[in-house]
N, CA, C and O atoms as a GROMACS GRO file, in nm:
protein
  500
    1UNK      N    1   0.473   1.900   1.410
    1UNK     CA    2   0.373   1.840   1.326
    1UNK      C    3   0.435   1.788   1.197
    1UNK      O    4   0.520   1.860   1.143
    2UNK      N    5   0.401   1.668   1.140
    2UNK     CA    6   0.382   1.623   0.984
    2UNK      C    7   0.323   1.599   0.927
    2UNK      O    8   0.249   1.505   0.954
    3UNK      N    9   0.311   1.677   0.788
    3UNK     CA   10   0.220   1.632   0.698
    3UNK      C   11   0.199   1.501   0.659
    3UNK      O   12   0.315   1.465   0.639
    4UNK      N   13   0.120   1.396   0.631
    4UNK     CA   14   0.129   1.206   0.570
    4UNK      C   15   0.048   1.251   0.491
    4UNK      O   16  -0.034   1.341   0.507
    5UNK      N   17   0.079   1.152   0.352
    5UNK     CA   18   0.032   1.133   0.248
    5UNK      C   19   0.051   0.978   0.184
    5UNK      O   20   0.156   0.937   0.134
    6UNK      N   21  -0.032   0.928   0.192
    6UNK     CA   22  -0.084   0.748   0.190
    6UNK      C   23  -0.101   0.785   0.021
    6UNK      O   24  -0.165   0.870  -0.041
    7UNK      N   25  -0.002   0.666  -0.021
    7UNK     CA   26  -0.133   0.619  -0.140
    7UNK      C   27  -0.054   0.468  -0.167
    7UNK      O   28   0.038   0.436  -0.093
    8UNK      N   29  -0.092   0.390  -0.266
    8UNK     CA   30  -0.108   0.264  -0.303
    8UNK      C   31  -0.246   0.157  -0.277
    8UNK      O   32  -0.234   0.035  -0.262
    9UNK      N   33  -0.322   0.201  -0.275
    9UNK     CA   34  -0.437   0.132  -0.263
    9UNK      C   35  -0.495   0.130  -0.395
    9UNK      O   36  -0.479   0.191  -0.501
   10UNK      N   37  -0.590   0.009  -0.338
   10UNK     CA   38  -0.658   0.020  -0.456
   10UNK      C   39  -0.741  -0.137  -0.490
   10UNK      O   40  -0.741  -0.185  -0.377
   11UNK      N   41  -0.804  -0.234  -0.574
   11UNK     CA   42  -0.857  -0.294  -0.571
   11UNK      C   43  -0.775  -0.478  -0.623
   11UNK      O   44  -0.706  -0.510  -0.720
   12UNK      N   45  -0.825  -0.555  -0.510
   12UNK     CA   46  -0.690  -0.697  -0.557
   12UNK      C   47  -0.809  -0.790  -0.512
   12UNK      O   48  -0.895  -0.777  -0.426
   13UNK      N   49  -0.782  -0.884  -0.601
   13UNK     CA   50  -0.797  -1.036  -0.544
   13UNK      C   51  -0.722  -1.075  -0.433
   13UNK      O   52  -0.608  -1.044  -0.398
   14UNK      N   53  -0.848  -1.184  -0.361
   14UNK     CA   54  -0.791  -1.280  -0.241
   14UNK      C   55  -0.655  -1.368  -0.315
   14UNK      O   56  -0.636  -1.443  -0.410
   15UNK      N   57  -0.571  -1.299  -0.193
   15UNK     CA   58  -0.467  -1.386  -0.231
   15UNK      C   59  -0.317  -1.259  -0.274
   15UNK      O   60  -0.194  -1.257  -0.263
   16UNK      N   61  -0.401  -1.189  -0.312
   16UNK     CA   62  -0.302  -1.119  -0.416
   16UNK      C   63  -0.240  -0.980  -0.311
   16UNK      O   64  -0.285  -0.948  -0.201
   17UNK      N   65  -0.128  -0.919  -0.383
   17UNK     CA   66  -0.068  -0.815  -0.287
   17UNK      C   67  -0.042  -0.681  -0.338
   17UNK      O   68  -0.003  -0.641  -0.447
   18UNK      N   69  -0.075  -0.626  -0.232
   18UNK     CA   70  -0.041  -0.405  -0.216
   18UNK      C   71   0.088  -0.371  -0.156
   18UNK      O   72   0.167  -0.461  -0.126
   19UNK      N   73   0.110  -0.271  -0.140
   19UNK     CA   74   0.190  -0.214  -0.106
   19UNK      C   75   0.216  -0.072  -0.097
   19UNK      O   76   0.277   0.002  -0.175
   20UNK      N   77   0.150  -0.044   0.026
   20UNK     CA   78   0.102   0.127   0.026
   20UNK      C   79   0.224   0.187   0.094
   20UNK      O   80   0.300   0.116   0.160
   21UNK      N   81   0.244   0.338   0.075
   21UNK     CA   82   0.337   0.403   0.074
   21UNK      C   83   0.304   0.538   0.165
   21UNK      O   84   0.218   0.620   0.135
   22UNK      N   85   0.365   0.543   0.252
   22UNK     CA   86   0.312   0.724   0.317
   22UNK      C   87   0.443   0.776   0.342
   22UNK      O   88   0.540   0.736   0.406
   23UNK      N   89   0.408   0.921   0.241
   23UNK     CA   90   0.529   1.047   0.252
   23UNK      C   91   0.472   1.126   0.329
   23UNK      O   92   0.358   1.174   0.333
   24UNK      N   93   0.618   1.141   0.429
   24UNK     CA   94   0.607   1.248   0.506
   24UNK      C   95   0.657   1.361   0.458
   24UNK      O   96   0.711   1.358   0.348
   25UNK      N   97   0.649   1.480   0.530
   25UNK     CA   98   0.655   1.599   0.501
   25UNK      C   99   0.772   1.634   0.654
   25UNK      O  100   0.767   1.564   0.756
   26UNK      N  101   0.871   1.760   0.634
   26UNK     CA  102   0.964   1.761   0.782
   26UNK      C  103   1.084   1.716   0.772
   26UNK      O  104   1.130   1.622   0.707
   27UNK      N  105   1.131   1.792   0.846
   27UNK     CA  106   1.310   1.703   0.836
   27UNK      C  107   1.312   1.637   0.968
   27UNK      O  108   1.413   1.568   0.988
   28UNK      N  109   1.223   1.642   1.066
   28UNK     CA  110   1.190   1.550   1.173
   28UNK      C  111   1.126   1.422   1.192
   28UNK      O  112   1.078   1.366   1.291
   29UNK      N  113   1.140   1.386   1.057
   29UNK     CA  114   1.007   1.252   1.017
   29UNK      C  115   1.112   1.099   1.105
   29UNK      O  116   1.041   1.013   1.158
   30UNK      N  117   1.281   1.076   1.115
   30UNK     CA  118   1.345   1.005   1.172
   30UNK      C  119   1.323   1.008   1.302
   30UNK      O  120   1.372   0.916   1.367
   31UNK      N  121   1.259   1.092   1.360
   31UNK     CA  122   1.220   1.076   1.525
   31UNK      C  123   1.127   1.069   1.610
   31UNK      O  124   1.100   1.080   1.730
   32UNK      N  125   1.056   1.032   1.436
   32UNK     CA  126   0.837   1.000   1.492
   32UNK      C  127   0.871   0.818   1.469
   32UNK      O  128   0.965   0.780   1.401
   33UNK      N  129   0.778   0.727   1.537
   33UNK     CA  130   0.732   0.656   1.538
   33UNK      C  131   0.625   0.607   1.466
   33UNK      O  132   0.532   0.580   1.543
   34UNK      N  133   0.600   0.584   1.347
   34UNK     CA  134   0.474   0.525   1.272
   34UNK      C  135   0.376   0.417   1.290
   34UNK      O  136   0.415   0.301   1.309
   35UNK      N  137   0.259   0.445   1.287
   35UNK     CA  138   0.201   0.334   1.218
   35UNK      C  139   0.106   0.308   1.134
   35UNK      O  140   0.048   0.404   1.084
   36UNK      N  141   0.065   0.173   1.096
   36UNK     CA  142  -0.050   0.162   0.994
   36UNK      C  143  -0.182   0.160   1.059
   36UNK      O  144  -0.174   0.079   1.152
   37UNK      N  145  -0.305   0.215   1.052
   37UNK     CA  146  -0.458   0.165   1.072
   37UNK      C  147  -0.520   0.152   1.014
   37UNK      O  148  -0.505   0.232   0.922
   38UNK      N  149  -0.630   0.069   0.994
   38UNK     CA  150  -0.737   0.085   0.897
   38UNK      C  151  -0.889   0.099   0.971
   38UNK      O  152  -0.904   0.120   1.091
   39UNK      N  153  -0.970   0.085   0.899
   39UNK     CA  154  -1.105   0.160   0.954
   39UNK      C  155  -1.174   0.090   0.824
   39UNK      O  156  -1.135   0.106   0.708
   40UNK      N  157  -1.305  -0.008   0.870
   40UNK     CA  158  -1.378  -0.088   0.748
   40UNK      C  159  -1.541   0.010   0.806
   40UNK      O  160  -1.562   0.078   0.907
   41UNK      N  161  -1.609  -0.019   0.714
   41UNK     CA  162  -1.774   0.035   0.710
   41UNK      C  163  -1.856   0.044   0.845
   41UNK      O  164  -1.950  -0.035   0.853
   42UNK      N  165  -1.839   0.104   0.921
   42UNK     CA  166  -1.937   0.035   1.077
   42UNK      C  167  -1.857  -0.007   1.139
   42UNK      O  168  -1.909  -0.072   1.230
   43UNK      N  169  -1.697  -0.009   1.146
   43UNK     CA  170  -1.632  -0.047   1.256
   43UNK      C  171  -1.512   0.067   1.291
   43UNK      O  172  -1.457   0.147   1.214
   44UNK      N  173  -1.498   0.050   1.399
   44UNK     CA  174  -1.396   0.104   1.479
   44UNK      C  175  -1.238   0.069   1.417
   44UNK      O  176  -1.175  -0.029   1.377
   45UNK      N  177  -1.219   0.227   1.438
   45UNK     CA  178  -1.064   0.226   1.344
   45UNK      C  179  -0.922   0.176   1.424
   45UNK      O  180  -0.877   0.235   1.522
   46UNK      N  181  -0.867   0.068   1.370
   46UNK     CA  182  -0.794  -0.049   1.415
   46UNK      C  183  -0.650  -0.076   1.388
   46UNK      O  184  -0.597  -0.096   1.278
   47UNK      N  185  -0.590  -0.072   1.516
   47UNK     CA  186  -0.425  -0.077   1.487
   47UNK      C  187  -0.381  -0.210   1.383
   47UNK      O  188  -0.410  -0.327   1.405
   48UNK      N  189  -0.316  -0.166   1.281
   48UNK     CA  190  -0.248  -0.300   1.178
   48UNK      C  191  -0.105  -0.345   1.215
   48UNK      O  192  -0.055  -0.456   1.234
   49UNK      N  193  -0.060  -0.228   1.219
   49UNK     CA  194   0.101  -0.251   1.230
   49UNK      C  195   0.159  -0.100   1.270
   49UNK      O  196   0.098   0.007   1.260
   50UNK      N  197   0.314  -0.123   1.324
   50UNK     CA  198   0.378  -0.012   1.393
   50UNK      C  199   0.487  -0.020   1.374
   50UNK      O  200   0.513  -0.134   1.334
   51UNK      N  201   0.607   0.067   1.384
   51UNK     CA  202   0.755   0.104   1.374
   51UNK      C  203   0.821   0.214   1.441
   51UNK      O  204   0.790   0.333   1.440
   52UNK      N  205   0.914   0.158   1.499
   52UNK     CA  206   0.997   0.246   1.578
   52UNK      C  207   1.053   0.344   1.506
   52UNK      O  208   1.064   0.301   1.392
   53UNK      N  209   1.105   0.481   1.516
   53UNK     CA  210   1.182   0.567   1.502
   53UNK      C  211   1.288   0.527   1.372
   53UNK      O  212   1.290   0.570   1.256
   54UNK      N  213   1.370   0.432   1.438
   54UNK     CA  214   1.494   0.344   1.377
   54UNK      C  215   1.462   0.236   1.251
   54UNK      O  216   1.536   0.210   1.156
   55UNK      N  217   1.345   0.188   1.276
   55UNK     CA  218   1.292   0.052   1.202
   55UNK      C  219   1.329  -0.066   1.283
   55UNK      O  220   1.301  -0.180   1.247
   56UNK      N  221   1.399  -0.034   1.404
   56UNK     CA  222   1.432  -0.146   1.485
   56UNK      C  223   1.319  -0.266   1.565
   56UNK      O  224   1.324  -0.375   1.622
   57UNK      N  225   1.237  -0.178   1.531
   57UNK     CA  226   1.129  -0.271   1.600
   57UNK      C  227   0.976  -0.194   1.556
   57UNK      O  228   0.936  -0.078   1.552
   58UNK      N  229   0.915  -0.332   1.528
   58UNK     CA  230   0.806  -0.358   1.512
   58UNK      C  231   0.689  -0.372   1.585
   58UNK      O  232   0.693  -0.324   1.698
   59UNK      N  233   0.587  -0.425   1.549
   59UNK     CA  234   0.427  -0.490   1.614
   59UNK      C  235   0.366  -0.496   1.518
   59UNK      O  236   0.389  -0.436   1.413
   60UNK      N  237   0.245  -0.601   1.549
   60UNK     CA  238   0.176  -0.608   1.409
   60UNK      C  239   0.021  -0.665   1.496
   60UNK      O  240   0.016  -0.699   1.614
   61UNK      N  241  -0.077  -0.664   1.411
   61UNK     CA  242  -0.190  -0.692   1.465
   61UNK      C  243  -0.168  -0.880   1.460
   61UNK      O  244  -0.096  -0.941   1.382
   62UNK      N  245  -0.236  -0.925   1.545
   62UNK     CA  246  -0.269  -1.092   1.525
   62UNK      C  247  -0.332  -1.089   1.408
   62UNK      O  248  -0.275  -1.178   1.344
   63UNK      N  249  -0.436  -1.030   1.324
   63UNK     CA  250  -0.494  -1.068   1.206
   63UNK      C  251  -0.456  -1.050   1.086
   63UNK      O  252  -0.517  -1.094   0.989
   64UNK      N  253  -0.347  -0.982   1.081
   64UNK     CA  254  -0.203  -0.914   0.980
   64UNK      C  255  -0.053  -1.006   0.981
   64UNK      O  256   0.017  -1.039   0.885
   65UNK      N  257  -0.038  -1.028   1.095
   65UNK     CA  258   0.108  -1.125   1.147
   65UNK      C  259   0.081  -1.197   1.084
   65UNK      O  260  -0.029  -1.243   1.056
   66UNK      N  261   0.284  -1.242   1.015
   66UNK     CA  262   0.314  -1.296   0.893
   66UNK      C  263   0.266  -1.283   0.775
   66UNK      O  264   0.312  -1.360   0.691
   67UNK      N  265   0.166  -1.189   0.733
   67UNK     CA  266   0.156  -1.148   0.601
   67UNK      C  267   0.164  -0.971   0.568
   67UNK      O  268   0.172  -0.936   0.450
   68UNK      N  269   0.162  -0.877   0.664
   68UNK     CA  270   0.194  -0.773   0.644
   68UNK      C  271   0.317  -0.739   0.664
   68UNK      O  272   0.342  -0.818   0.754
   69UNK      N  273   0.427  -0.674   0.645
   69UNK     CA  274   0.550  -0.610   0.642
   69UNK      C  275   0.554  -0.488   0.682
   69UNK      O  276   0.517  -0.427   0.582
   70UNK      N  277   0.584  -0.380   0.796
   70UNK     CA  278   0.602  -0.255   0.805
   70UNK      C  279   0.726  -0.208   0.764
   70UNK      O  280   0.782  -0.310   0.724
   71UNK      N  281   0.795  -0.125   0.750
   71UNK     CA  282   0.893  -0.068   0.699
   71UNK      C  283   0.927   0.068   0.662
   71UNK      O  284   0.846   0.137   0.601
   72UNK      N  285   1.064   0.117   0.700
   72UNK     CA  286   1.074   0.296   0.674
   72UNK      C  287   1.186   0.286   0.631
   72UNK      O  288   1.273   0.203   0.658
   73UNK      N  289   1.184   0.387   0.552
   73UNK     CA  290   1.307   0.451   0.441
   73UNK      C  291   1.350   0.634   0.523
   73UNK      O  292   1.288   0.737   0.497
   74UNK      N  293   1.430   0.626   0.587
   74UNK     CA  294   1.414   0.774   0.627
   74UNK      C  295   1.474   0.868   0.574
   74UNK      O  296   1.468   0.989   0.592
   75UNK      N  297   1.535   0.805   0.506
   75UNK     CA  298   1.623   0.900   0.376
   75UNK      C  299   1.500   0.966   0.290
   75UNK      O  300   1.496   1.082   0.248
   76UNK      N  301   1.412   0.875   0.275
   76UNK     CA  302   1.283   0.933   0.180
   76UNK      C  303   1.218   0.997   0.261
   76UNK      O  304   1.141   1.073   0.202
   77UNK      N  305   1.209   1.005   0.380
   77UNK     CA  306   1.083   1.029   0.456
   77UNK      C  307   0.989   0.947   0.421
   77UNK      O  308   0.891   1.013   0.386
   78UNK      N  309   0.968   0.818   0.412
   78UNK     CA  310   0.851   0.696   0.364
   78UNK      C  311   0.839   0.574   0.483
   78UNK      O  312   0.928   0.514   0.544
   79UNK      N  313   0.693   0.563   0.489
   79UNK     CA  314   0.701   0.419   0.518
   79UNK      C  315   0.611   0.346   0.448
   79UNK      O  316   0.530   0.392   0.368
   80UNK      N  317   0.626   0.210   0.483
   80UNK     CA  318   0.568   0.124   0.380
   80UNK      C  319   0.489   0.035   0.457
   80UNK      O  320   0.521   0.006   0.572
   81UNK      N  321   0.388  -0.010   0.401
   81UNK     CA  322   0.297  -0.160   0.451
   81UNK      C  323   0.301  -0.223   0.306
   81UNK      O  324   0.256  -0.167   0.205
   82UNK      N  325   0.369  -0.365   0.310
   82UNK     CA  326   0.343  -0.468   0.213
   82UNK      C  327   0.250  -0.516   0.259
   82UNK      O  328   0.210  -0.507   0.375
   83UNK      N  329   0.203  -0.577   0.168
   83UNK     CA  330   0.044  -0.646   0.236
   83UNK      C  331   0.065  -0.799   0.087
   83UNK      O  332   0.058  -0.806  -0.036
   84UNK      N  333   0.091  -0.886   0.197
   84UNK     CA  334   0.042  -1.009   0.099
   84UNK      C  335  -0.080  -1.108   0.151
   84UNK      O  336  -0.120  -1.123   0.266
   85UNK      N  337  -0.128  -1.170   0.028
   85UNK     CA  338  -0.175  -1.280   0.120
   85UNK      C  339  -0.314  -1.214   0.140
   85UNK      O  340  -0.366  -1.267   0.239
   86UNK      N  341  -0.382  -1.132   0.093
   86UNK     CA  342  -0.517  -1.066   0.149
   86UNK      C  343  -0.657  -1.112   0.126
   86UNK      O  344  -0.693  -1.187   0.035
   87UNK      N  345  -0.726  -1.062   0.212
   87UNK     CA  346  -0.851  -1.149   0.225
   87UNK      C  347  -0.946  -1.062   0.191
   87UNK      O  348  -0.906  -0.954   0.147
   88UNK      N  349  -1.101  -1.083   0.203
   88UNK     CA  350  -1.179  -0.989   0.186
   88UNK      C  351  -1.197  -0.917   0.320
   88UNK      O  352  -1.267  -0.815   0.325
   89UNK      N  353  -1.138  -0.964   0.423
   89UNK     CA  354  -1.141  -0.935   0.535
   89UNK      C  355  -1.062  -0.770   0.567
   89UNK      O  356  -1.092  -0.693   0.659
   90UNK      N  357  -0.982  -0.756   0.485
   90UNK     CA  358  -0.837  -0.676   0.492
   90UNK      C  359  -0.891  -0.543   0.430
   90UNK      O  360  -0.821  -0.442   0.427
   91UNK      N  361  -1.056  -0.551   0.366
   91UNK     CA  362  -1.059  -0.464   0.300
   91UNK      C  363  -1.117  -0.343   0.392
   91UNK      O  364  -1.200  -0.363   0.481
   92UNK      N  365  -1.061  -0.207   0.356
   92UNK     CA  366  -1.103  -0.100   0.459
   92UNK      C  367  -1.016   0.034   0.435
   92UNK      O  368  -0.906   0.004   0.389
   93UNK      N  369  -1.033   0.169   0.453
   93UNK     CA  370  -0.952   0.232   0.435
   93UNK      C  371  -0.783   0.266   0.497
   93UNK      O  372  -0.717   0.266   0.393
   94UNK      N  373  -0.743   0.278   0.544
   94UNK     CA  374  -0.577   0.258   0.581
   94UNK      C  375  -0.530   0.401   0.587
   94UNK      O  376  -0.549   0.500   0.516
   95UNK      N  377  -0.479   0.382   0.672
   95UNK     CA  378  -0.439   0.530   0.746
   95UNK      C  379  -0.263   0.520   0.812
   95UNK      O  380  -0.231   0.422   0.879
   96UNK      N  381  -0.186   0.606   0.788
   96UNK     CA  382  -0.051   0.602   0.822
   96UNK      C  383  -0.088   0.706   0.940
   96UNK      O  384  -0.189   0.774   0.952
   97UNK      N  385   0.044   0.696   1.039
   97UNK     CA  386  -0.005   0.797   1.138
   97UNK      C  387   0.134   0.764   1.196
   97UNK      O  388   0.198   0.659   1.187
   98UNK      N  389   0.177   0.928   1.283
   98UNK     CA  390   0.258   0.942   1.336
   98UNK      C  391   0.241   1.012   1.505
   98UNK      O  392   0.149   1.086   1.540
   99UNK      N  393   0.377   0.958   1.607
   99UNK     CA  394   0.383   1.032   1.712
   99UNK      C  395   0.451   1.094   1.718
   99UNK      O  396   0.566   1.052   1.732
  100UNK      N  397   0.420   1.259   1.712
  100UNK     CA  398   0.501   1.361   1.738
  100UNK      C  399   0.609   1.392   1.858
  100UNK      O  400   0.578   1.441   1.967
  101UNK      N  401   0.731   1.357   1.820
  101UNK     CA  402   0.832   1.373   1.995
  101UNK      C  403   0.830   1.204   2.048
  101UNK      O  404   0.870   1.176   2.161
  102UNK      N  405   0.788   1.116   1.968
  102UNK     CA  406   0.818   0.941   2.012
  102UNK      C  407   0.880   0.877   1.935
  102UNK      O  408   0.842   0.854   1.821
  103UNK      N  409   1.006   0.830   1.993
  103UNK     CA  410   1.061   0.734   1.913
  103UNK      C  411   1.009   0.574   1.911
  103UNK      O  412   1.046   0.484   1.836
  104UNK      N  413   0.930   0.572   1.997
  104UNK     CA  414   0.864   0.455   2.006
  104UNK      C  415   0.708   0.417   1.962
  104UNK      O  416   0.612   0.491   1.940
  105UNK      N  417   0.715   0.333   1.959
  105UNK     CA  418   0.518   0.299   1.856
  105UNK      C  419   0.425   0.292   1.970
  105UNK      O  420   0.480   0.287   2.080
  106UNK      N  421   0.290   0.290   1.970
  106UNK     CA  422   0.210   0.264   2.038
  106UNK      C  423   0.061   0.157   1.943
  106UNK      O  424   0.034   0.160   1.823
  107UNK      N  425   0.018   0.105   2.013
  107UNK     CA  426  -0.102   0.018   1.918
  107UNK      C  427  -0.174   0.098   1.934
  107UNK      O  428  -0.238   0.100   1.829
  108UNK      N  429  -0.228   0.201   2.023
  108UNK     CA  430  -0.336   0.282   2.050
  108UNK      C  431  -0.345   0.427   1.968
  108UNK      O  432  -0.275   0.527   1.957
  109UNK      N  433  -0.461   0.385   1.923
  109UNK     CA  434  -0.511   0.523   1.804
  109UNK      C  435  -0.538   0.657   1.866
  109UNK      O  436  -0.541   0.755   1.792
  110UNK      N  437  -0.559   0.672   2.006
  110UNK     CA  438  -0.535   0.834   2.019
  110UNK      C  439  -0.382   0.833   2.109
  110UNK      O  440  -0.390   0.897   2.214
  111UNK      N  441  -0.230   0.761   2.079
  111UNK     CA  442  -0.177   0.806   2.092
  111UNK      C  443  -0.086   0.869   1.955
  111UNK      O  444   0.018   0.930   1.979
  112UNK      N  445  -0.113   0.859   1.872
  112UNK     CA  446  -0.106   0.958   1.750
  112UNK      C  447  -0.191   1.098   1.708
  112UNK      O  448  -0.306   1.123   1.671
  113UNK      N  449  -0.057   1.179   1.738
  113UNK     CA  450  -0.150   1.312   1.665
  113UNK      C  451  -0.132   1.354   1.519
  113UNK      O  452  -0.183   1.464   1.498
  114UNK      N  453  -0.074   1.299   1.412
  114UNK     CA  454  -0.076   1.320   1.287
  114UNK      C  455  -0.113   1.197   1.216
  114UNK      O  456  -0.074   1.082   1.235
  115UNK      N  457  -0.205   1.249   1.117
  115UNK     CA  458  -0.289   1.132   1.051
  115UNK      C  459  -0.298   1.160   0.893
  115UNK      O  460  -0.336   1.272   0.859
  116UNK      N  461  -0.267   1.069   0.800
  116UNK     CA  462  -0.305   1.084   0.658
  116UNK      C  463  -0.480   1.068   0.638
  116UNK      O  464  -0.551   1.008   0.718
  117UNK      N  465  -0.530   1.140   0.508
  117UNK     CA  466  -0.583   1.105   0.454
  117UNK      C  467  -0.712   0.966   0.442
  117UNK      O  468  -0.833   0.946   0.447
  118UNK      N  469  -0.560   0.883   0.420
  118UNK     CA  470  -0.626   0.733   0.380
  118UNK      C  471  -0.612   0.725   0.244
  118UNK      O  472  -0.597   0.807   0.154
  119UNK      N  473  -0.624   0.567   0.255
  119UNK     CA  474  -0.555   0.496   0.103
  119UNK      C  475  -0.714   0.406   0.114
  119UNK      O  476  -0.755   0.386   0.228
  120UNK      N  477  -0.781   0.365   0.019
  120UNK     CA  478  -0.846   0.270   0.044
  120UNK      C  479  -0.820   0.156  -0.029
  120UNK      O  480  -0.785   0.168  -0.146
  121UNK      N  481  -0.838   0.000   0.041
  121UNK     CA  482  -0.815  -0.104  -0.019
  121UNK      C  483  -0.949  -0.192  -0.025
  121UNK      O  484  -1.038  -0.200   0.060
  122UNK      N  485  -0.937  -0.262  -0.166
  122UNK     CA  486  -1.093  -0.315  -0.191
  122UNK      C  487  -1.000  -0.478  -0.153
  122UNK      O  488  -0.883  -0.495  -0.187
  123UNK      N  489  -1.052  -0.542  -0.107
  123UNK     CA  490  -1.005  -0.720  -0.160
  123UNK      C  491  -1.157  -0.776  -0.186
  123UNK      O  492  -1.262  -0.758  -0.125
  124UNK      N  493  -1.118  -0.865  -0.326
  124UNK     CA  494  -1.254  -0.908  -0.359
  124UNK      C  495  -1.249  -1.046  -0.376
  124UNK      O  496  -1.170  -1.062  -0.470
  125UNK      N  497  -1.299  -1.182  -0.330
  125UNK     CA  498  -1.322  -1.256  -0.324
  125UNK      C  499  -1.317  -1.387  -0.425
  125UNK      O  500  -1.361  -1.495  -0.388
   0.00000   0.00000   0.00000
């Protein structure tokens, strides 16, 4: 198991950019697979973006591609979502999440069993 802890959220203009941050907890955090989700008011909670083990490889949602960035630091135990370019669309809470024992990502939300918190992001119009 790892502990995640999300934060960088918080409230931006269309257009403008975040950059949320989730610390892990573990000296096993280099051999989970991450990713980003978010979850808006009344909807179903939704793959954004993903990362391999390594940082070697990616995925990203079609409604995120080319303006979100995934990224891991494993020296920190961190990963990152840049977020440029945002809409009011983008706004929703955000969730980092890991697979325990996968070096590889999945888009699918119950194949992660460790979950942060949440960061929430406002975009306002």
């Amino acid at each position: 198991q790892v502990q995640l802890v999300e934060s960088g959220g918080g409230l931006v203009q269309a257009g403008g950019s975040l950059r949320l941050s989730c610390a892990a907890s573990g000296r096993t955090f280099s051999s989970y697979a991450m990713g980003w989700f978010r979850q808006a008011p009344g909807k179903e909670r939704e793959f954004v973006a993903a990362v391999s083990w390594n940082g070697g490889s990616t995925n990203y949602a079609d409604s995120v591609k080319g303006r979100f960035t995934i990224s891991r630091d494993n020296a920190k135990n961190t990963v990152y979502l840049q977020m440029n370019s945002l809409k009011p669309e983008d706004t929703a809470v955000y969730y980092c999440a890991a697979i325990s024992g996968s070096f590889y990502y999945s888009t699918r939300v119950h194949d992660y069993d460790n979950w942060g918190q949440g960061t929430q992001v406002t975009v306002s119009s």
